[in-house]
N, C-alpha and C positions, 0 to 999 in steps of 0.2 A: 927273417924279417930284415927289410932294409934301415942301415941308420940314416940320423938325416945325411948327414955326409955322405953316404951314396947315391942318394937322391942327386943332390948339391951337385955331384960330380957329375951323375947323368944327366941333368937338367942344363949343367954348363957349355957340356958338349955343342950343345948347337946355340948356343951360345955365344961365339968368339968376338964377334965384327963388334967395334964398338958406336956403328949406327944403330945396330939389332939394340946394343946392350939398351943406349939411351933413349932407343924406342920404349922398351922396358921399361924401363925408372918413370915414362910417364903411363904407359898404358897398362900396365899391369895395376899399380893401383887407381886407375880409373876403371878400371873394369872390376876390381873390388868391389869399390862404392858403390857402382852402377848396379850390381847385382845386389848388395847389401839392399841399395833402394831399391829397387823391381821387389823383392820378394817385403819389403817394408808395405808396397802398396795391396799384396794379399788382405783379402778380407780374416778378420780376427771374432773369436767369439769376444762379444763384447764389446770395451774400449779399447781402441790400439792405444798403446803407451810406447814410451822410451824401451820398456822390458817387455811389453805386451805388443810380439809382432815377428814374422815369419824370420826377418834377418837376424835380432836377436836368437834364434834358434838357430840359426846356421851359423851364426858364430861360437855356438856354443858345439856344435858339432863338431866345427874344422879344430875347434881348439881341445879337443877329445882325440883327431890326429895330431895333433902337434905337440899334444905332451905326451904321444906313446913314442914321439922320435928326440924332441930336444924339451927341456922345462924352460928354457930361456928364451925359445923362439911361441913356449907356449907363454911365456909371460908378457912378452914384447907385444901377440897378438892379442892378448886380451884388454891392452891399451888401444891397440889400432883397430881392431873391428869395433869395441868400443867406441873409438874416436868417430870411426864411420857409419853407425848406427845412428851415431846423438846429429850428426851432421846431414843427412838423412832423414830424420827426426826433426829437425829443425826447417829446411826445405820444405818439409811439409805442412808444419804451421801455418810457413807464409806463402806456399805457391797452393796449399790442396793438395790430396793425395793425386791428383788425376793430373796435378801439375808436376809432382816429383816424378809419377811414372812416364810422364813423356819425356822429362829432363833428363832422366836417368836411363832411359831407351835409347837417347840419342846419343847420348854417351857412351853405353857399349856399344853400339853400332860403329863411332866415329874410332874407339879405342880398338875393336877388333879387325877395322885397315890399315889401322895404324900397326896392332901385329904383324899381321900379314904381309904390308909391305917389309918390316924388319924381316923377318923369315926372309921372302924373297933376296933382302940384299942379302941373309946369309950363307942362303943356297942352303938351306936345311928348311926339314920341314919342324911343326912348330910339334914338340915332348909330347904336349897330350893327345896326340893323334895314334903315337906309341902306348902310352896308359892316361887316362883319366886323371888319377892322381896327381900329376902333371900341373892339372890345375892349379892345387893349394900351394905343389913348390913353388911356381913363380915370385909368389909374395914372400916366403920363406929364406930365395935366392935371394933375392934384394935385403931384406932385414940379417942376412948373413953378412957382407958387405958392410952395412953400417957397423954390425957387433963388432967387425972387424978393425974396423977403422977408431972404435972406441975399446978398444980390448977387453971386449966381453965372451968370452967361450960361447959357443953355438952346439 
């Protein structure tokens, strides 16, 4: 099994340019959110709530990958998908669910040329096209960085 640090390391790889990186810093967690909310507007049995709703479950999954590779990066995410669940959650108060899923559509749409063009200026293509998993480093890449910057072990 890989640690997260070999992740981290493979993930960096195509990684380098620091237009890619700062692409990054904004589109990787807009594409978080964005997908936290898409799956927020899924129909629920019952009331959707804060805890009652599809992203809440996907947070609770990724965070079942993240503490089989670091407990710090799995603790760090269960503030911030937290954070982006309730924020998500609150969008929809005041826009409607039918108002968050388009807000949140266009959001990944607009964050994923925004990828895209990063890749291109890195002249690499984007991890998870290599594995899937790929995915959850993203966010994990970036919350490395700040641990680091705050001397927190990852």
């Amino acid at each position: 099994m890989k640690t997260m640090q070999n992740w981290l390391d493979a993930y960096g790889v195509s990684h380098q340019n620091a237009t890619n990186k700062l692409i990054h810093w904004i589109c990787v967690p807009a594409i978080m959110f964005s997908i936290l909310g898409i799956l927020y507007c899924l129909p629920v049995a019952g009331e959707r709530t804060f805890f009652v709703n599809w992203a809440m479950l996907a947070v609770v999954v990724t965070l079942i990958f993240y503490i089989r590779l670091s407990f710090n990066i799995f603790l760090g995410f269960i503030f911030i998908g937290g954070l982006m669940v309730y924020f998500n959650h609150r969008i929809a108060l005041e826009l409607g669910v039918s108002g968050l899923f388009w807000f949140d559509l266009f959001v990944f749409i607009i964050a994923w040329i925004g990828q895209f063009i990063g890749h291109k200026i890195e002249g690499a293509k984007p991890s998870f096209l290599e594995d899937l998993q790929f995915l959850l480093i993203g966010p994990a890449w970036l919350l490395h960085f700040i641990y680091k910057k705050v001397g927190i072990e990852y």
